[in-house]
Structures are given as C-alpha cells and as structure tokens.
C-alpha positions in Angstrom: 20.6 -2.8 -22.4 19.1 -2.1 -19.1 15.4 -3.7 -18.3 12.9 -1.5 -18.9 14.8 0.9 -20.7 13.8 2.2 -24.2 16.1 3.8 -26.5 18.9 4.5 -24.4 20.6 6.5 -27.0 17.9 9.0 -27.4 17.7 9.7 -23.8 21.5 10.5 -23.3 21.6 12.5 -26.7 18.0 14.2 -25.0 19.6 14.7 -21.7 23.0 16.4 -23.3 20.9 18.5 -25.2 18.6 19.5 -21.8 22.0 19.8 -19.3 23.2 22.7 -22.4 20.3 24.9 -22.0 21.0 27.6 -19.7 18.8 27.9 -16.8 18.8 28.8 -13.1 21.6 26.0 -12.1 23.8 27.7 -14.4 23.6 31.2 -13.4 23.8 30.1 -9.9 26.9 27.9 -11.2 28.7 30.9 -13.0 28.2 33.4 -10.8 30.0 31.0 -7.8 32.2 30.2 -10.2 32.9 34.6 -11.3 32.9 35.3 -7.6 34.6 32.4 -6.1 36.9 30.8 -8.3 37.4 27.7 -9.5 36.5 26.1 -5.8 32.9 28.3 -6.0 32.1 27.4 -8.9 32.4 23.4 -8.8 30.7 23.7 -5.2 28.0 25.0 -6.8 27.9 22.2 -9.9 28.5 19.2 -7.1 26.0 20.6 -5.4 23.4 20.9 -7.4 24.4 17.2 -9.0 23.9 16.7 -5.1 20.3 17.7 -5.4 19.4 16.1 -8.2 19.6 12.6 -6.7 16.7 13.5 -4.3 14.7 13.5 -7.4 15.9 11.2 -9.0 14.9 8.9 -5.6 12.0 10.4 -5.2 10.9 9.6 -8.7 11.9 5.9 -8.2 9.7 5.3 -5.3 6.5 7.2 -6.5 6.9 5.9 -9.8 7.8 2.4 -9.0 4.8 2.6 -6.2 2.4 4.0 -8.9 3.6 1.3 -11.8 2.7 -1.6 -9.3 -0.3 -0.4 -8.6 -1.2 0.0 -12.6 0.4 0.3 -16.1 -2.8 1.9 -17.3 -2.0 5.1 -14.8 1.3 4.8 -15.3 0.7 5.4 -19.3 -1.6 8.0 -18.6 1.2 9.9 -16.4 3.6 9.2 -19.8 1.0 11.2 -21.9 0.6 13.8 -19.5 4.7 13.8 -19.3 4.9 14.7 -22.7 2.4 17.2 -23.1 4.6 18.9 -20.0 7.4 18.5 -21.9 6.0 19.8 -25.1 4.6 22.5 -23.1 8.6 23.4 -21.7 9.9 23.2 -25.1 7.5 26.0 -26.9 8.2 28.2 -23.6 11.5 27.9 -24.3 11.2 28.6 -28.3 9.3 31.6 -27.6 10.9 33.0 -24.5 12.4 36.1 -24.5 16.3 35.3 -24.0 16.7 37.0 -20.9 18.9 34.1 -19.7 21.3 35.0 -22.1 21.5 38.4 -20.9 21.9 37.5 -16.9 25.3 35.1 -18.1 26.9 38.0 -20.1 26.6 40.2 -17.2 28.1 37.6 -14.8 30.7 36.8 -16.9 31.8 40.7 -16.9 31.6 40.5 -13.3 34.9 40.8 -11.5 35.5 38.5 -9.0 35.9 38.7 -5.3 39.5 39.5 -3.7 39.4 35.6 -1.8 38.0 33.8 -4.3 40.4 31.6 -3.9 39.4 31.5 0.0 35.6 30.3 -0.9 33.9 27.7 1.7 32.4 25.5 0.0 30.8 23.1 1.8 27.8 26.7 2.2 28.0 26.8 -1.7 27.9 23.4 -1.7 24.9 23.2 1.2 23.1 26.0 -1.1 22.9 24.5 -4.8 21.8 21.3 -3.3 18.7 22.8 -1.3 18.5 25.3 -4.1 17.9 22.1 -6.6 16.3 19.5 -4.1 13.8 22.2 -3.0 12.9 22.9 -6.4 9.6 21.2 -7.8 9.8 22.7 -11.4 12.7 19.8 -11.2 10.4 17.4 -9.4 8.1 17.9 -12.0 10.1 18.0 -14.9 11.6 14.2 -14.0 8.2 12.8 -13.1 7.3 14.3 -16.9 11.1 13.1 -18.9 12.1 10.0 -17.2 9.2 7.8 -17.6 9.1 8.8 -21.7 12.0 6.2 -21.8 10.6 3.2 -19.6 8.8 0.3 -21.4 5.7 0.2 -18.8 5.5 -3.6 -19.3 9.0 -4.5 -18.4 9.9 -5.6 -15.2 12.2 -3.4 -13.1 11.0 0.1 -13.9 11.8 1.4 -10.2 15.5 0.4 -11.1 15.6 1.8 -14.7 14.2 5.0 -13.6 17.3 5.3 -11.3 19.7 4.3 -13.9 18.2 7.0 -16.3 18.0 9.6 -13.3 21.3 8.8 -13.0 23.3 9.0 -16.0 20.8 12.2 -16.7 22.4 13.2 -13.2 25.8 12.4 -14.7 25.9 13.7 -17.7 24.4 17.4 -16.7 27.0 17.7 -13.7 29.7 17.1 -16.2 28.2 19.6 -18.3 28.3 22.3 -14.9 31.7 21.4 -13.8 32.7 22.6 -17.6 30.3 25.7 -17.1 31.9 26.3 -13.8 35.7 26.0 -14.7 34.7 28.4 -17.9 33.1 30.9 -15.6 36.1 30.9 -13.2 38.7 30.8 -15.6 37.3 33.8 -17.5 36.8 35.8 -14.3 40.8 35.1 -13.9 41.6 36.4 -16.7 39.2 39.6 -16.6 41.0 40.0 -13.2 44.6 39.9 -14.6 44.0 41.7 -18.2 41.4 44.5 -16.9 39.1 43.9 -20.0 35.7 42.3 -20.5 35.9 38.2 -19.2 35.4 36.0 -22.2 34.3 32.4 -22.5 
C-alpha cells in the first residue's frame, strides 16, 4: 500500500466506474475516432490522457502546499469535496440523457474519405488543451482525489500523484477502447452502407 493512501481498491473500482460515464472527452473521442479512423480517435484519447496530467500536477502542488500548511483545511477541503461530488452524482441521476443522444448520432455518422490520412499530432494538440483548459476537471480532482488520502500520513503530495495517476490510467484505457469502438464501427457503416453499430 502506498503512504497516505486509503482504500485503494475503492478508488480504482470508483475511478472505472467515473472513466465509463459518457461525457465531453468521449464525444470528442468518438467523433475523431467516426471521422478519422482509428488514428483520430486514439489522438483524441492520448490526448486528452495528455491533459489530464496537468491536473493531476497541479493538484499535487496546491494540495501538498495546502496540507503543509494545515490538516484542519485540508479536512475541510475533503468535506467540501464530497458535497461536490454528491452534488455531480444527483446532476447526473437526474439529467436529461442528452449525452446518450449526441453518441448515437456520431456513431451513424459516416466518416471522412482520408480518415486514414488524419494528423494527429492537431487532434492530439486539441484534446489535451481541450482537457488541460478545462476547470470543471480541475475542480472535480481537487473534490475526488483527496477523499482517498489519509490527511495525517506523510507523503500526501506523492499519493495524490499516484492516485491522479492510475485514475489517469485507467480512464485512457477506457478511451482508447471507446475510440477503437467508434472507428471500427464507422468502418464498417462505410463498407455495409447501414447504421454503424457498437
């Protein structure tokens, strides 16, 4: 077990269960991946994975800066993390599922004629500014990380990047499978003539 660290096993089985809900990343994800191919659409997921890790620093330093200068704030700031996080979660429950509606219409988009000749280093360049420009994602790992960091154990600064980072991990795994889905779907819309399906 990792210092600082507090139940390691919820967090991953948390952090799958966050990198599956479909949001913003992922429609930028499978429509790169509709229009572009298999090279557009993991662009888009490295990118974005890219991003992340300018949070996931960021939220080191402050974090580590503001648990040095007291636990009592830093508690405080957990409290406050997961009222934010309750706050997400009944959003989310009671949200009209228009998400679901945006991916069904990208994956019954045909894909361009080069998808196959996609940059993607500018695919790439865009999910990462798209992500590290984002503060709803600032915000949301200044509310989740800390939840899983004993505030008394030395090291926190270090645990938040291990967290951050396997969180990282695991949700570009989830969008390279997203991505490859997306593509491979718009392939075979392209060759069959019928609605894609994932």
């Amino acid at each position: 077990m990792f210092a600082g660290i507090d139940q390691l096993g919820l967090f991953i089985m948390a952090g799958l269960l966050l990198n599956l809900t479909p949001g913003p990343d992922v429609l930028y994800i499978v429509s790169n991946g509709v229009r572009g191919g298999r090279r557009g659409g993991v662009a888009a997921a490295l990118g974005i994975g890219a991003g992340c890790c300018v949070h996931i620093i960021a939220a080191a330093v402050g974090l580590g800066a503001l648990i040095a200068a007291s636990a009592l704030t830093f508690t405080v700031l957990k409290w406050l993390g997961a009222a934010y996080l309750i706050y997400i979660g009944l959003r989310l429950l009671f949200a009209p599922a228009s998400g679901g509606k945006a991916l069904a219409g990208l994956q019954g988009a045909a894909p361009s004629p080069g998808a196959e000749t996609v940059r993607f280093w500018p695919v790439f360049a865009r999910g990462f500014w798209t992500n590290a420009l984002n503060p709803k994602v600032a915000l949301f790992f200044l509310a989740f990380l800390p939840q899983f960091i004993d505030a008394g154990a030395p090291g926190q600064a270090g645990a938040l990047v291990v967290l951050g980072t396997l969180f990282n991990l695991g949700g570009t795994g989830v969008n390279l499978v997203v991505a490859l889905l997306a593509s491979r779907a718009a392939a075979r819309k392209a060759k069959s003539g019928g609605p894609g399906r994932i």
